[in-house]
KEVO-81408 format. One record per residue (C-alpha): x, y, z; residue number from 1. Coordinates in Angstrom, 3 decimals. Layout:
N
SITE,u,v,w,num
SITE,X,Y,Z,NUM
...
END
This chain:
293
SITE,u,v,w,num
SITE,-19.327,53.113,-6.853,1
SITE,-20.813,55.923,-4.626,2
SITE,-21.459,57.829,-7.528,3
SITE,-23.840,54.870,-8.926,4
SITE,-25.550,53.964,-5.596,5
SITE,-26.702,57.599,-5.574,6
SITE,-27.548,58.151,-8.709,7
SITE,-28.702,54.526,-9.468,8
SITE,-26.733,54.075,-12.867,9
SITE,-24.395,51.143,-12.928,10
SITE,-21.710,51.159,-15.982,11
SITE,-21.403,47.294,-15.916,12
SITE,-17.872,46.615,-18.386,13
SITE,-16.943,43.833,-20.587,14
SITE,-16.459,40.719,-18.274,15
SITE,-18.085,42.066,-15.505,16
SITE,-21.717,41.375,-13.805,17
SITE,-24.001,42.629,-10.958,18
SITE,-26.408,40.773,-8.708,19
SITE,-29.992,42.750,-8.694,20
SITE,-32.591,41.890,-6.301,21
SITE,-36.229,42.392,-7.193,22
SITE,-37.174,43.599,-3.621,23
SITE,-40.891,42.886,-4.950,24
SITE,-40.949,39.676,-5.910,25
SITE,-37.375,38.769,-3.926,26
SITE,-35.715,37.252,-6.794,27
SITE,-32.167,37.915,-7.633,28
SITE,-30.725,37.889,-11.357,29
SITE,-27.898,38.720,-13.075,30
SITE,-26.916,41.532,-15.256,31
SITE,-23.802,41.089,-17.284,32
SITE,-21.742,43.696,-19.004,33
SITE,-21.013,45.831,-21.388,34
SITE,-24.094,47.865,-20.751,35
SITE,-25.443,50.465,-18.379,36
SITE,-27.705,49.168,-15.987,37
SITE,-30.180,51.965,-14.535,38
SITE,-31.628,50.645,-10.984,39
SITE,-35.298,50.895,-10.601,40
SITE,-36.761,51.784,-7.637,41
SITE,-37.741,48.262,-6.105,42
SITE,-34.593,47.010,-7.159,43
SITE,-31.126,46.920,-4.964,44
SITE,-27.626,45.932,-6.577,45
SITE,-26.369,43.144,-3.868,46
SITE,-22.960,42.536,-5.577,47
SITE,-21.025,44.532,-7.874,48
SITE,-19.552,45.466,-10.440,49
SITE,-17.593,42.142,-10.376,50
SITE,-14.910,40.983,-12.715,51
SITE,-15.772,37.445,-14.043,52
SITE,-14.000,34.433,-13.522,53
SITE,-11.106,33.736,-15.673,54
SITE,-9.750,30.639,-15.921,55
SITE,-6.617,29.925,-17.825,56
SITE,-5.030,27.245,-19.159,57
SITE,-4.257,24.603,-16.916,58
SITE,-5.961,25.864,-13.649,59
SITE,-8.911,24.749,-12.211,60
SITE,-11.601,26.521,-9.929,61
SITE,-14.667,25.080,-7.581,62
SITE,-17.690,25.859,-8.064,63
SITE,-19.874,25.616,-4.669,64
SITE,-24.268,25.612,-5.356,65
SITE,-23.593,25.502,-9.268,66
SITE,-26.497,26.586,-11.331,67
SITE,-28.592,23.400,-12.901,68
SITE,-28.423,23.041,-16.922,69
SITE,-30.147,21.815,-18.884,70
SITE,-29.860,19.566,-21.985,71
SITE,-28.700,22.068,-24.455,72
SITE,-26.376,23.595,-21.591,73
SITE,-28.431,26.649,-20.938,74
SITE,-29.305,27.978,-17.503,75
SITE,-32.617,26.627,-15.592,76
SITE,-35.236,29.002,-14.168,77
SITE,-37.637,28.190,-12.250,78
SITE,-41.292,29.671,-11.669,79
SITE,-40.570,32.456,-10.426,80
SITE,-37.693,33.520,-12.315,81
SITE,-35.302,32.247,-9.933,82
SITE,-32.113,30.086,-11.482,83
SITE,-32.325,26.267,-10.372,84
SITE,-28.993,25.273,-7.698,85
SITE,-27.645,21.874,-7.123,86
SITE,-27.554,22.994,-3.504,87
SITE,-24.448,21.680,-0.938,88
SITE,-23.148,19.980,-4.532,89
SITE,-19.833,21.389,-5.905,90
SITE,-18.795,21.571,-9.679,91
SITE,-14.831,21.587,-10.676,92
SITE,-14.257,24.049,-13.942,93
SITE,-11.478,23.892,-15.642,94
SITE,-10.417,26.470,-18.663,95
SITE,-13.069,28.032,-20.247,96
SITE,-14.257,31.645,-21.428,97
SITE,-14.663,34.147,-18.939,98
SITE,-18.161,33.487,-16.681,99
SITE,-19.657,34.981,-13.936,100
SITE,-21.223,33.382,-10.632,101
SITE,-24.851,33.006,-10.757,102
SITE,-26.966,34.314,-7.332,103
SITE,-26.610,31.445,-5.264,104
SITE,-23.295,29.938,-6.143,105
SITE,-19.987,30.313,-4.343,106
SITE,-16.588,30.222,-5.244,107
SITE,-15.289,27.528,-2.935,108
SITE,-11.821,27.056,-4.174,109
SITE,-10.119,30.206,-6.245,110
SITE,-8.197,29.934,-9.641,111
SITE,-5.235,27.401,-8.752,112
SITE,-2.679,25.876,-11.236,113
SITE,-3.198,21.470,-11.953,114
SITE,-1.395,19.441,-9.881,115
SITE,1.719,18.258,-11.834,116
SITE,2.934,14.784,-11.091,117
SITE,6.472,13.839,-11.453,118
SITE,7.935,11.182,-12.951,119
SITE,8.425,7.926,-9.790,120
SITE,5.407,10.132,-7.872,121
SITE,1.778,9.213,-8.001,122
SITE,-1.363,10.887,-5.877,123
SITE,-3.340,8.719,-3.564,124
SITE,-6.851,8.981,-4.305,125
SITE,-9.802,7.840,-2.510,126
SITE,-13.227,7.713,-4.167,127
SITE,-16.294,9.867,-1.600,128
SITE,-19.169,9.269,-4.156,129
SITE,-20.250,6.430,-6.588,130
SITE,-19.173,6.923,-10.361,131
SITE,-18.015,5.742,-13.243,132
SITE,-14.553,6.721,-14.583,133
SITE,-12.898,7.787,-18.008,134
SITE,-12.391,3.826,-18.903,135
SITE,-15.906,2.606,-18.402,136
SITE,-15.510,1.095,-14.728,137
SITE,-17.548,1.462,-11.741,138
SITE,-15.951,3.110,-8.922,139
SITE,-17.544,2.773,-5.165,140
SITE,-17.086,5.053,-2.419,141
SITE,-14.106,4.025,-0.485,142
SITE,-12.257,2.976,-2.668,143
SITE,-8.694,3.677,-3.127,144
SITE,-6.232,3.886,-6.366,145
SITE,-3.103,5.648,-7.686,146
SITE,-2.881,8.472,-10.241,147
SITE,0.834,7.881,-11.447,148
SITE,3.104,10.532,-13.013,149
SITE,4.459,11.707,-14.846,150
SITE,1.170,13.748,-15.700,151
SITE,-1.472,16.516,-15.034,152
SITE,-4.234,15.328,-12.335,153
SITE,-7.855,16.703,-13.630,154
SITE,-9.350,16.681,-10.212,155
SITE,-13.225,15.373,-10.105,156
SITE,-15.977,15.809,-7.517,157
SITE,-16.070,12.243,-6.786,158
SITE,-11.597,11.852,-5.579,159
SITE,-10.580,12.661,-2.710,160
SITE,-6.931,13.658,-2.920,161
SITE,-5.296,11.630,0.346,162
SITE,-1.392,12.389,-0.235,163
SITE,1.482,12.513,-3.230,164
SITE,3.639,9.094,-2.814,165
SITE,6.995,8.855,-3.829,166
SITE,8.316,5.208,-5.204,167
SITE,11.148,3.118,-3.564,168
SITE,14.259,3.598,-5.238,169
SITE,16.011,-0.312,-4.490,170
SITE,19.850,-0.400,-5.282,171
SITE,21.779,-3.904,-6.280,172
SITE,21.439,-6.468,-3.281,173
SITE,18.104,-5.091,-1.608,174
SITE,14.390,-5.846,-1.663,175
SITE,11.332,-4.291,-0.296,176
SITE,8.898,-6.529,2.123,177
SITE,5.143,-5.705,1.073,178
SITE,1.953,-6.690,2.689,179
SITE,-1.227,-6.002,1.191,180
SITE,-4.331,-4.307,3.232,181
SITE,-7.144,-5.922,1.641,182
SITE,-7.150,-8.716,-0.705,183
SITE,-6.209,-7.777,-4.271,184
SITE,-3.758,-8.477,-7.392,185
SITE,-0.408,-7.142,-7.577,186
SITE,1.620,-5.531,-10.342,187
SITE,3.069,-9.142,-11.014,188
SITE,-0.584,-10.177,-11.917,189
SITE,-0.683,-12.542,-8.322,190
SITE,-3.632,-12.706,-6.057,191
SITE,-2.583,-11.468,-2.601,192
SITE,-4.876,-11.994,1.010,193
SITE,-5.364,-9.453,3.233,194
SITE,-1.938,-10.039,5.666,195
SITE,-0.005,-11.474,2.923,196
SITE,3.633,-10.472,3.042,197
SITE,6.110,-10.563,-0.039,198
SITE,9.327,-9.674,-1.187,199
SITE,10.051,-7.633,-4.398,200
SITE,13.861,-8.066,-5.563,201
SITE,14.544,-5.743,-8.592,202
SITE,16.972,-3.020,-9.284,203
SITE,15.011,0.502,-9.609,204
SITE,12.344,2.187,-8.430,205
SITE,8.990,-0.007,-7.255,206
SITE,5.663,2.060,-6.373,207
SITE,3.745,0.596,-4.348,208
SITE,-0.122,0.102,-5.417,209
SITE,-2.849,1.590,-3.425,210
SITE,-3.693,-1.519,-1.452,211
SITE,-0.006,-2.420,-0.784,212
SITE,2.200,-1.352,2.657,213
SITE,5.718,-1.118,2.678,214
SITE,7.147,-3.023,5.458,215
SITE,10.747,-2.654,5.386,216
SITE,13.704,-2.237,2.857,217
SITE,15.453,-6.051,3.382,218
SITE,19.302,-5.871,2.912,219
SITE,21.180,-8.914,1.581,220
SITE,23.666,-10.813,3.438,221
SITE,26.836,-11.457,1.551,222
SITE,28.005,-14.960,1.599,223
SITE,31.706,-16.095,1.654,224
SITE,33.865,-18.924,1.809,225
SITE,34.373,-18.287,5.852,226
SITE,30.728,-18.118,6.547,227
SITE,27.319,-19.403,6.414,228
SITE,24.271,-18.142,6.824,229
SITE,21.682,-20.153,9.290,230
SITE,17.938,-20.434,8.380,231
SITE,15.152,-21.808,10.051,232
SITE,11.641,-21.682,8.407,233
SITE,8.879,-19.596,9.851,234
SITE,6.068,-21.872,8.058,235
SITE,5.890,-24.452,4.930,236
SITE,6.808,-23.367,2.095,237
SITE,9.081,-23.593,-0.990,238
SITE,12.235,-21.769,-0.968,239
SITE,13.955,-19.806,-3.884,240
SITE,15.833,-22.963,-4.649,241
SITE,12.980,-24.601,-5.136,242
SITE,13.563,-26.882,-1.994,243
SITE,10.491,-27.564,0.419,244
SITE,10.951,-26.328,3.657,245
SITE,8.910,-27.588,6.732,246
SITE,7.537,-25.251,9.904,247
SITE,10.478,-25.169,12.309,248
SITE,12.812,-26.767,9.577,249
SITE,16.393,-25.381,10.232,250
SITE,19.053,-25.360,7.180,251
SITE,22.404,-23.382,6.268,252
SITE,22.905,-21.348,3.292,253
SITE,26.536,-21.509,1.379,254
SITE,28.413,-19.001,-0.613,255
SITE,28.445,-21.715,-3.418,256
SITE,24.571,-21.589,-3.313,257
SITE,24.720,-18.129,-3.464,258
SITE,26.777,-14.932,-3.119,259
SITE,24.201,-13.108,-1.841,260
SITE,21.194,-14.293,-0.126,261
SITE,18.236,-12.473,1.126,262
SITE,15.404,-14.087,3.300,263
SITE,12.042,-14.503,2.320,264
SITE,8.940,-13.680,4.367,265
SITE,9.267,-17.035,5.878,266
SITE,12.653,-17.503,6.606,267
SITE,14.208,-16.560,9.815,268
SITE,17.842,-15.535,10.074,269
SITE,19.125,-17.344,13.246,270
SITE,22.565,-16.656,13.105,271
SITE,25.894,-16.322,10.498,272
SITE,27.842,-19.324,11.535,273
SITE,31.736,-19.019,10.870,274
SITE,34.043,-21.629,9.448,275
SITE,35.609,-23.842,11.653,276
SITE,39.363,-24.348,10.848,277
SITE,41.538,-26.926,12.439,278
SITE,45.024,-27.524,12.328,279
SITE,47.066,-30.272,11.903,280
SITE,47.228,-30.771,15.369,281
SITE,43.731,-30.439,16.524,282
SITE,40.279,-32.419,16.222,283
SITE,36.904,-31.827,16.851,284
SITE,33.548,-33.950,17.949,285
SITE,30.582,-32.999,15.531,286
SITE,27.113,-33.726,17.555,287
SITE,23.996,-35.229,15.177,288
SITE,26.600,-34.824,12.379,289
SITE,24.440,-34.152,8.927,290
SITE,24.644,-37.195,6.298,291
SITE,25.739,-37.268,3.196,292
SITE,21.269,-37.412,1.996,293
END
């Protein structure tokens, strides 16, 4: 290098560039190798020899001021010989031939592998910019959504890349209590409120879309011959049994209903009431003793 500053001959090699500044006119261009660049006298080499940018196969680099193209892809100079920048805009490359960086642009993020998704994992993404994605739809800054593995994540200009989710795993007996942040449709195809709680009962793993907060993992309570299981309703509604139950409305749940039980949004456990046994020798007084309707 000391050698060519001196003597002002740069031997530029295959997949390798310089950045020459035209100290009359104060332009910058590139000179790309193989060849041997001889400096002229109003000229001064600013960077280089640099190796290009290789990107392999599944890797990914950003691209900080990328040069402007035009229609048939080829680079855009202006008037006075300077190339055209989409200034403070990024550009995401992914694997291509070998290219060099253009005066002006700036390798924001180096060479790094995809991001691999696993299989009950999914990225939370949040959209920064207005576009439209791969399936035709308009997306709107703010916005959130789920990439879901298993998969590779192509990351875009527009995503923001919040945090990798894992799913619930929910054994036999259990349920997970959901409430959704904004109003929105869940994976069962049902139109949720903003607030609106919910229980999902299934064996397996359950990821949670991107507008819907785990609350808690609900346990069942196992129901026997020697107990009960008291209920009193948090607000109208129908029950799993397809009973309506009034605000307030207090009711006990038997093993012959069901072995296990587990209580919805609206149902409020008040206690686990025991079976009274009495002897042949022993009574009891019952107070506002439940009818037969």
């Amino acid at each position: 290098m000391a050698c060519s500053e001196v003597t002002g001959v740069y031997r530029i090699l295959p997949f390798y560039y310089v950045h020459v500044l035209d100290q009359n006119t104060n332009v910058t261009h590139l000179e790309v190798g193989p060849q041997t660049f001889v400096k002229q006298d109003h000229e001064k080499v600013l960077i280089g020899p640099e190796r290009m940018l290789i990107i392999p196969p599944r890797h990914y680099c950003v691209i900080e001021n990328p040069v402007v193209r035009g229609n048939d892809s080829e680079i855009v100079i202006d008037a006075n010989g300077q190339v055209k920048l989409f200034h403070s805009d990024i550009e995401i490359r992914f694997s291509q031939d070998p290219f060099p960086l253009y005066p002006g642009e700036v390798l924001r993020k180096a060479v790094s592998p995809l991001q691999v998704v696993e299989p009950n994992r999914a990225l939370r993404l949040r959209a920064v910019l207005d576009f439209v994605d791969d399936n035709g739809q308009e997306v709107h800054a703010g916005e959130e959504f789920l990439f879901e593995g298993p998969g590779t994540y192509f990351p875009r200009k527009e995503v923001h890349v919040d945090r990798e989710i894992q799913a619930n795993i929910l054994k036999p007996n259990e349920a997970i209590r959901l409430r959704a942040k904004k109003k929105m449709i869940d994976r069962n195809g049902i139109e949720r409120e903003a607030g609106e709680e919910w229980l999902i009962q299934m064996v397996g793993s359950y990821l949670p879309s991107a507008y819907e907060e785990v609350v808690s993992i609900v346990k069942a309570y196992v129901l026997t011959d020697k107990k009960a299981l008291h209920i009193r309703a948090l607000r109208t509604f129908v029950d799993i049994f397809k009973r309506k139950r009034l605000h307030g409305e207090e009711w006990l749940v038997y093993a012959n209903d069901a072995e296990t039980y587990i209580p919805d949004v609206y149902e409020e456990v008040v206690d686990i009431v025991p079976v009274t046994v009495l002897h042949s020798l022993q009574y009891c007084i019952i107070i506002d003793p439940v009818g037969s309707n």
